[in-house]
Each structure stands twice: as structure tokens, then as C-alpha cells.
DOSESE-393674 format. One record per residue (C-alpha): residue in one letter; x, y, z; residue number from 1. Coordinates in steps of 0.2 Angstrom, whole numbers. Example, Ala and Ser with C-alpha at 12.3 -4.5 7.8 and 13.67 -1.06 7.14 Angstrom:
# residues 2
R   residu       u       v       w   num
R        A      62     -22      39     1
R        S      68      -5      36     2
# end
This chain:
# residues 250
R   residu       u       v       w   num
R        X     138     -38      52     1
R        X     118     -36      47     2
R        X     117     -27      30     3
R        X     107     -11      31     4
R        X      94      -3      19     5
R        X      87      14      17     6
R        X      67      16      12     7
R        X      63      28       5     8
R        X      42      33       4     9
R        X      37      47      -6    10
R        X      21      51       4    11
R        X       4      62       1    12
R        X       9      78      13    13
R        X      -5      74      26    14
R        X      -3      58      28    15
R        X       3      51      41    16
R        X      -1      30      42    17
R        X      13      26      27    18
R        X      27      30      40    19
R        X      18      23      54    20
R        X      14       4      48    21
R        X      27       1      35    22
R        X      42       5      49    23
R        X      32      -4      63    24
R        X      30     -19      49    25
R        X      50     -19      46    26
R        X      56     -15      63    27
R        X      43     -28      68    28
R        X      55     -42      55    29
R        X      71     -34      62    30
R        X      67     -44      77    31
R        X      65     -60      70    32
R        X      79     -57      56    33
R        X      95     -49      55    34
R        X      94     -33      44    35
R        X      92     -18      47    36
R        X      80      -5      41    37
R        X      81      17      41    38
R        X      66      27      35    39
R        X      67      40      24    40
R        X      53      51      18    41
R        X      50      66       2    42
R        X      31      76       4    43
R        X      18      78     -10    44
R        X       4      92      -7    45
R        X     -12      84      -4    46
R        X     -26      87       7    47
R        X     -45      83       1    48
R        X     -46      64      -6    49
R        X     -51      72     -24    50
R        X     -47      68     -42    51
R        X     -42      87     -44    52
R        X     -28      86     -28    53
R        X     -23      68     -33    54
R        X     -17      73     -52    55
R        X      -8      88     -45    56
R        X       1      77     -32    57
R        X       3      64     -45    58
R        X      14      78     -54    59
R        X      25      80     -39    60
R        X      29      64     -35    61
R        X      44      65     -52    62
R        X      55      77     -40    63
R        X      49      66     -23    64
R        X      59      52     -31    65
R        X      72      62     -38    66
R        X      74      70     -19    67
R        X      75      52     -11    68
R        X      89      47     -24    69
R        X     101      61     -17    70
R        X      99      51       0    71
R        X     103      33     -11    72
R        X      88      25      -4    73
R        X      90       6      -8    74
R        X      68       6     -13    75
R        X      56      17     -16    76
R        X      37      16     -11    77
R        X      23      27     -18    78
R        X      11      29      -4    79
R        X      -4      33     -12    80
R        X     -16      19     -21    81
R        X     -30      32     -26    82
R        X     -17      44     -32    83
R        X     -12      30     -45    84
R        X     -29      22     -47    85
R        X     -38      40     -53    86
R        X     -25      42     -68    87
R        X     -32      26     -76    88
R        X     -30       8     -77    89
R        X     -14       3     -78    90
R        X      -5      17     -74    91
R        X       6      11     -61    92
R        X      16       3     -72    93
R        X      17      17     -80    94
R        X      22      28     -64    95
R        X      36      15     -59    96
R        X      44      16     -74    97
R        X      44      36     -75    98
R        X      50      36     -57    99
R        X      62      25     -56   100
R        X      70      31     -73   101
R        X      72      48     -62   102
R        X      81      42     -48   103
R        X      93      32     -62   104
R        X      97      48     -71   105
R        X     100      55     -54   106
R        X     115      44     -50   107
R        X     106      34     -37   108
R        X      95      22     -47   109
R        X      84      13     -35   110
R        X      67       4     -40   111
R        X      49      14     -36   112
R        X      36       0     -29   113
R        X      18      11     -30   114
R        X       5       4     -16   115
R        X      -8       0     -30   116
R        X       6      -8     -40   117
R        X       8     -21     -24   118
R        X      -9     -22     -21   119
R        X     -12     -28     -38   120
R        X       2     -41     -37   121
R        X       2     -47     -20   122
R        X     -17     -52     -24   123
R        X      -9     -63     -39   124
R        X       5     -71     -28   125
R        X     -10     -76     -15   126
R        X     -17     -82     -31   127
R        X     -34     -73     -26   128
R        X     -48     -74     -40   129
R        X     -64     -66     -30   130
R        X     -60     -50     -15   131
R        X     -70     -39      -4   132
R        X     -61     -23      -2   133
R        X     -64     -10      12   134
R        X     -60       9       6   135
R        X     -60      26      14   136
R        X     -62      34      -1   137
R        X     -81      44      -7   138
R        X     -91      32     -18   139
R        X     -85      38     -37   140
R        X     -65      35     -33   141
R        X     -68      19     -23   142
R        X     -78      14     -39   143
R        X     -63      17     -48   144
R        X     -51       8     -36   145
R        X     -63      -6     -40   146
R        X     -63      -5     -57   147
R        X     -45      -4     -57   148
R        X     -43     -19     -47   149
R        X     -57     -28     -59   150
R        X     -47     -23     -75   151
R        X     -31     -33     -68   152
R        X     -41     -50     -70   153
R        X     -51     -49     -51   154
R        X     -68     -53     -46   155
R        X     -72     -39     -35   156
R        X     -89     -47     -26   157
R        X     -91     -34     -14   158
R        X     -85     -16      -7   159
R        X     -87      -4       6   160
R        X     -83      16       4   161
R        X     -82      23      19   162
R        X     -83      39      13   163
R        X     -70      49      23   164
R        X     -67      65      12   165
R        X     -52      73      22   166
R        X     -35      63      22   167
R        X     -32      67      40   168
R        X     -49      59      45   169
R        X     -45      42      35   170
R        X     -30      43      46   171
R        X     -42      45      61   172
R        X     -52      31      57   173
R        X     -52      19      69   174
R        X     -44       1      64   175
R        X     -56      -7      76   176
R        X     -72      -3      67   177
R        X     -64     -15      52   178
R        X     -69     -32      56   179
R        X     -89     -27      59   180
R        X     -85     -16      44   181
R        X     -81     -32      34   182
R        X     -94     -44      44   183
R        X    -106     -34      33   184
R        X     -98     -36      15   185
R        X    -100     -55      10   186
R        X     -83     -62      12   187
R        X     -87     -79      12   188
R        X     -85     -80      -7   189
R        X     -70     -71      -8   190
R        X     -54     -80      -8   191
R        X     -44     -65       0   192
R        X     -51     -49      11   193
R        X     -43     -30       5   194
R        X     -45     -24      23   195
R        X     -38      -6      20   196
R        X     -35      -1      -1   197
R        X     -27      14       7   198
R        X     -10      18      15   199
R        X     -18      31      25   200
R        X     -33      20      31   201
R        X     -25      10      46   202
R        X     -26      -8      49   203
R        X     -12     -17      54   204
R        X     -17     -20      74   205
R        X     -33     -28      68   206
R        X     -27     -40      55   207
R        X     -23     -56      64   208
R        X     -43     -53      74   209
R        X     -49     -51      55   210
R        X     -40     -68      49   211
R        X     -46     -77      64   212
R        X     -66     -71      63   213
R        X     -66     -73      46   214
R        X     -54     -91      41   215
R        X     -48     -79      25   216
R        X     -31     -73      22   217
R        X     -32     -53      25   218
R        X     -20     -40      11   219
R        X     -20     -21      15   220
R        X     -12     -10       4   221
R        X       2      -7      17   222
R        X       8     -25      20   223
R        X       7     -27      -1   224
R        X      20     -14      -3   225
R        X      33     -20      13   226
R        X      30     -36       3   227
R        X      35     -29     -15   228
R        X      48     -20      -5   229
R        X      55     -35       2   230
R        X      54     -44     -14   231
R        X      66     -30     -21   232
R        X      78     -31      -9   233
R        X      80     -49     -10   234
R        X      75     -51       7   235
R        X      64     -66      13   236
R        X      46     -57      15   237
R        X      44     -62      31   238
R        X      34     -51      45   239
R        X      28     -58      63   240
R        X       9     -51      64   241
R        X       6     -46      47   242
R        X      -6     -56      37   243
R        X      -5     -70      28   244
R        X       8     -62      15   245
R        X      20     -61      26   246
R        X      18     -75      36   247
R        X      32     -85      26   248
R        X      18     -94      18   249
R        X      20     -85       0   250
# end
């Protein structure tokens, strides 16, 4: 009998990437191992990519987890790295602790895994030093994400902001632009590639293209947090197509 887990993702209102790559990553493992995985999802408001939007859904993600404990998800992923990045450096500790304090006092304690949380820590398991990082974001809040990502002890030697202001369009964006996205940033140096530092941004189809151009191991922010989710579960973080992460490697 294969044991079963509920996910639960507490996702931006109009994105729609989180429950696209994160199931297709999990059903992808449930093919080559034998658990099982349902998908269970609680909606923040958020439409323009702006500091204003992102505090005030940032304040709605407390009854998001609270919503998700009712249903006694098994792990609980915060879809959106900008949204924690904006509130200052370090704050997603500080975010995981306050949610997963919530769904605790709500009878169904489960732990809250934020996407800039894993990014951060999936980059120290791959033992990365210097990264490029590709963002959808406007210049000033991919500045941020870099600076957030530079106060965890990274070298961020180069960056692209693609400046997508609407949420739906960084949804829109087409993955296949990535790799001449990141034939322009210098890569060579870096020791790992941060193809997409957004759960909205998609990436995964172009992943395995971008490792073989490049000879680097490739992260997005999605494939960080199955990781971390993984890692919580006690499950081996293994998933066939997904990067170097999850290739069994780590």
C-alpha cells in the first residue's frame, strides 16, 4: 500500500504556474516511486507584481494556512518568492514560523516551506557560492531579490529582470525564451543558474536544454520548494527531468 500526502500551496490569486510545475514535478516522481501525492490549494489577492499588492497579500497568507490546516495538508508551500523577498531580508524565516504556528493552533500542525526559503537553501545544499538568476520582476524588486539572495552569503555575479509588470503575463512568458535569456548573463563563472526566481515565471520544460547548453546545474524556485517539500516529508528528493536538485545527486 503506497502512503499518500496532501500538499497544500497557498498561492498568489492570479497565479497559475505554482499548481502547474510543482504537481507535474510530483506526479512526474510518482512514476518512478511509489507515493502518492493530492493537491490542495487556498488563494491570496494579488495582481500587479508591486511592493504595495505584495504586503497586502503577505497579510492574507496567516488565514491561507490556517484554511489548508482544516483539510490536514501533510506540507505547506508559499508560492510567492517576491512576496517574502519585499518584506525584508530574512523574513522567511520569520514567515514559516508565523504560519506554521497557525496551522498548529489549528489542530492540524503541518510545516510551511516559503519558495524564497528553498531557494535560499537548496542553493546551500548544491553548495553554490557565485549565481546568475533570471527574474520576471521590474528592476527595483528583482534588485531586492538580489540583494536578498546576496545577504544569505551568495555571490550574485549577474541578473536579468525581465520586467513583466502583471502576474498573468509572467505566466505568459514563454519558457523557451530562457536559455538565449541566460546565453546573455555570464554564467560561466557561476557555479549554479537561478533560471526562474519566480513560482509564476515558467521553466521546467526548458531545464534539462539549459543544463546541457550550459555544463551548469540549473535551480528554479519551483524545483527548490518540491525539494524542501520532499525533504519534509521524509521522502527521497528524487524527480526524473528536474534539474540537478532532484536528480538524486543531492
Amino acid at each position: 500500500m503506497s502512503k499518500s500526502f496532501r500538499i497544500g500551496q497557498i498561492v498568489p490569486s492570479s497565479n497559475t504556474t505554482m499548481e502547474t510545475e510543482i504537481p507535474a514535478m510530483l506526479l512526474a516522481r510518482q512514476t518512478i516511486r511509489p507515493e502518492r501525492f493530492t493537491f490542495h490549494s487556498s488563494r491570496m489577492r494579488m495582481k500587479k507584481v508591486v511592493k504595495e499588492e505584495l504586503a497586502a497579500m503577505d497579510a492574507e497568507s496567516d488565514r491561507c494556512a490556517v484554511e489548508l490546516s482544516d483539510a490536514r495538508v501533510d506540507v505547506l508551500g508559499y508560492a510567492c518568492l517576491v512576496a517574502i523577498m519585499a518584506m525584508g531580508r530574512g523574513y522567511h524565516r520569520v514567515s514559516q514560523a508565523r504560519l506554521t504556528k497557525h496551522t498548529a493552533e489549528n489542530g492540524g500542525a503541518a510545516p510551511v516551506i516559503t519558495s524564497a526559503g528553498a531557494l535560499v537553501d537548496a542553493l546551500k545544499v548544491m553548495k553554490a557560492k557565485r549565481v546568475v538568476v533570471v527574474a520576471p520582476y521590474m528592476k527595483p524588486l528583482t534588485e531586492l531579490v538580489v540583494d536578498y539572495i546576496q545577504n544569505e552569503g551568495f555571490e550574485v555575479i549577474d541578473y536579468r529582470a525581465l520586467e513583466i509588470p502583471d502576474n498573468l503575463d509572467v505566466a505568459r512568458h514563454d519558457p523557451r525564451n530562457l536559455p538565449e535569456i541566460v546565453e546573455t548573463l555570464k554564467y560561466q563563472d557561476a557555479d549554479v543558474i537561478v533560471l526562474s526566481a519566480c513560482v509564476q515565471m515558467p521553466s521546467l520544460p526548458v531545464v534539462p536544454k539549459v543544463e546541457a547548453l550550459t555544463g551548469k546545474p540549473v535551480l528554479t524556485a519551483a524545483i527548490a520548494t518540491t525539494y524542501a517539500m520532499l525533504r519534509e516529508l521524509d521522502l527521497e528528493p528524487v524527480v526524473p527531468g528536474a534539474g540537478a536538485l532532484l536528480s538524486g545527486a543531492y
